[in-house]
N, C-alpha and C positions, 0 to 999 in steps of 0.2 A: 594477468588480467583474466576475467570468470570468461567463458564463452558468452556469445550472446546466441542465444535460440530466435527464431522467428515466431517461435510461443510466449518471448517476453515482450511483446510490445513492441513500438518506439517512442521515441522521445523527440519531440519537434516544438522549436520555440518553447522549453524550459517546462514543456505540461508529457506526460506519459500517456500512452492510447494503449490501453490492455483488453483487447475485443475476450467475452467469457459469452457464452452458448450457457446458455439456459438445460441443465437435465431435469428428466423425470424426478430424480433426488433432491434435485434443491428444492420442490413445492409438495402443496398441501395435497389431499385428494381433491381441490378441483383444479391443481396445474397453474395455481399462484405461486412465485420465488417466498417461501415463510420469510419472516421479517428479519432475523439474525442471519439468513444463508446473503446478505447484502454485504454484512462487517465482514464475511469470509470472502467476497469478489473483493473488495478495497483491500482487504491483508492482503491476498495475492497478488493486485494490483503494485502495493507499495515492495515488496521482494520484488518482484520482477523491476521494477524501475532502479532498485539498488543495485539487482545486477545487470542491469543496462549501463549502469554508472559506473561497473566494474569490480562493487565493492562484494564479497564474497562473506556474504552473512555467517555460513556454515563453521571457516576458518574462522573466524573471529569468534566464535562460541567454543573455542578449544582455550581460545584466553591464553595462548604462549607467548602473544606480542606485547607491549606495554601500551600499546594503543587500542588495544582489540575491547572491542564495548558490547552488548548484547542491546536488543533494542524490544521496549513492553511498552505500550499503549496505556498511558496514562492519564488519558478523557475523550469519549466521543461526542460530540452533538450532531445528531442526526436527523435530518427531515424526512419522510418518506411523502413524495407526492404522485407516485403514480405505483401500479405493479407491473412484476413481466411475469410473463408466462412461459409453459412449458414450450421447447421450443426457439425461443426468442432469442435474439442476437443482438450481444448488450457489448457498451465500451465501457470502460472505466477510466477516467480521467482522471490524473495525479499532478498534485503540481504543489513544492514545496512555498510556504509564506511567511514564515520566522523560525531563525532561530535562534535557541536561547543558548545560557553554558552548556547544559548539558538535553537538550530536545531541541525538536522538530517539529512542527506545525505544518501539517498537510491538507490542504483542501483538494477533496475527491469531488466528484458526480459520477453518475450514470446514467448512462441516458441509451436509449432505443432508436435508432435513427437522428431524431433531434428534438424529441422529447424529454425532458429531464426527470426521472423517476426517482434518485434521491441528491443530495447534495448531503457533505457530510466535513466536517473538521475536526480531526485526527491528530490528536498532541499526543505525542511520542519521544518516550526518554531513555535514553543513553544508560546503560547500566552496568558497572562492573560485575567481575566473579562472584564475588558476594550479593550480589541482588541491588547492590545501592548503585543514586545514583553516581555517573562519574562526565568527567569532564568531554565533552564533544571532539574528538581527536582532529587537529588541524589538517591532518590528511583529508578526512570523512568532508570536512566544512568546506574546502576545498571542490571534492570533487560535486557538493550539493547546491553550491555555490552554482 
């Protein structure tokens, strides 16, 4: 099983809490998060919930097991309703909501205290060695279950 860091979150009642700090690097020159450094707090958001779940993304991108999948983002719809700033002390909520044979349907937010500043749904698919897709491994469904 992966370790688990007190940098990955937790996971309570089936949604993941991934607090991310706001830097000088993620905004613009007036100290706004730019609108794509959002999709990079959700990636991170979504790994660390896998390794909270134990599943060890790394190893399976070695491809030596018959089960081993690689996992590519294959649609986002994204709202942006508010920004953060430099500074700011954001959560990222994760919480799986179908899945299919071979993906993953993730609904994220982020929110500032208890402001919601984007809300976002994240289809994510399953991929073998070759890049295609491949079957959701009964382990994986299991542990996302």
């Amino acid at each position: 099983m992966t370790e688990i860091s007190p940098h990955s979150g937790i996971i309570k009642q089936n949604i993941h809490y991934f607090p991310v700090r706001v830097y000088y690097e993620d905004t613009d020159i007036g100290g706004v998060v730019y609108y794509a450094n959002y999709l990079k707090f959700m990636e991170r958001a979504r790994s660390e919930m896998l390794r909270c779940l134990g599943i060890d993304q790394k190893r399976m991108l070695d491809y030596n097991n018959a089960e081993d999948v690689g996992f590519v983002v294959k649609s986002a719809m994204v709202d942006f309703n508010g920004s953060a700033e430099f500074g700011d002390s954001l959560v990222v909520e994760s919480k799986i909501v179908k899945m299919g044979g071979a993906s993953v349907i993730f609904n994220q937010t982020i929110k500032r205290d208890e402001n919601i500043l984007v809300i976002a749904e994240i289809k994510v698919a399953a991929v073998g060695e070759n890049g295609k897709p491949k079957k959701l491994p009964a382990s994986l469904r299991h542990k996302f279950e």
